[in-house]
N, C-alpha and C positions, 0 to 999 in steps of 0.2 A: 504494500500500500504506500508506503514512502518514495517508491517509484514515482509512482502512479502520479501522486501528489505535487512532487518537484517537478516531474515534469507537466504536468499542467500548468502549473506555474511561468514554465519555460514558453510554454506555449502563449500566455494571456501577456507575457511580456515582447514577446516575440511577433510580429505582422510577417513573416516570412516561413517562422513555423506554424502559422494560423494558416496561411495559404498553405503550405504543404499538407497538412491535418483533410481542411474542407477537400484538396484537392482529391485526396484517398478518399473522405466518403463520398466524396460525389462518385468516385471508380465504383464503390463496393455498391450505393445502390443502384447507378445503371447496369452494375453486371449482373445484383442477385446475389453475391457472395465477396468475404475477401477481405471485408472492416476489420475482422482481428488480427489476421497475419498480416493486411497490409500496413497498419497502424504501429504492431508490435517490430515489425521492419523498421519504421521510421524512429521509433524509440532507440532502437538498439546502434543506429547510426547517430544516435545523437549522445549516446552514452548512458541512456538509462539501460534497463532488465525491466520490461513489459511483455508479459506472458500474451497472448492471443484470448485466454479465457480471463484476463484482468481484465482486458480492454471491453471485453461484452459483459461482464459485470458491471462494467462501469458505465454503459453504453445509454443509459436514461439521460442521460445530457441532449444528444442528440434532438430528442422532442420538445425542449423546453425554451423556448425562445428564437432568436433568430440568431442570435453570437457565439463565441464560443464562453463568452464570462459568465455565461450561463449555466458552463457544467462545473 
């Protein structure tokens, strides 16, 4: 969870990993699949350890608003 945490952080500070972030969901729901591995990809090049099954646990962000300061 302290992943997870800092890097959201990374991200609500970051306009360049907010575009990278939207950029993977917008992939996973025009594919149908991919939100976890492709998000847990982008963590792990960024220096975090984000599982695939953290990122869908955590995934109720998504519905709630229109930003990412959301989640």
């Amino acid at each position: 969870m302290a992943d997870f945490q800092s890097f959201r952080n990374a991200v609500l500070e970051s306009v360049e990993l907010q575009e990278a972030v939207v950029s993977r969901i917008n992939t996973a729901i025009a594919n149908g699949y991919g939100l976890g591995d492709s998000i847990s990809i982008l963590t792990k090049s960024h220096g975090y350890n984000i599982t695939a099954e953290e990122v869908y646990e955590h995934q109720g962000f998504l519905g709630e608003g229109e930003e990412l300061t959301d989640f």
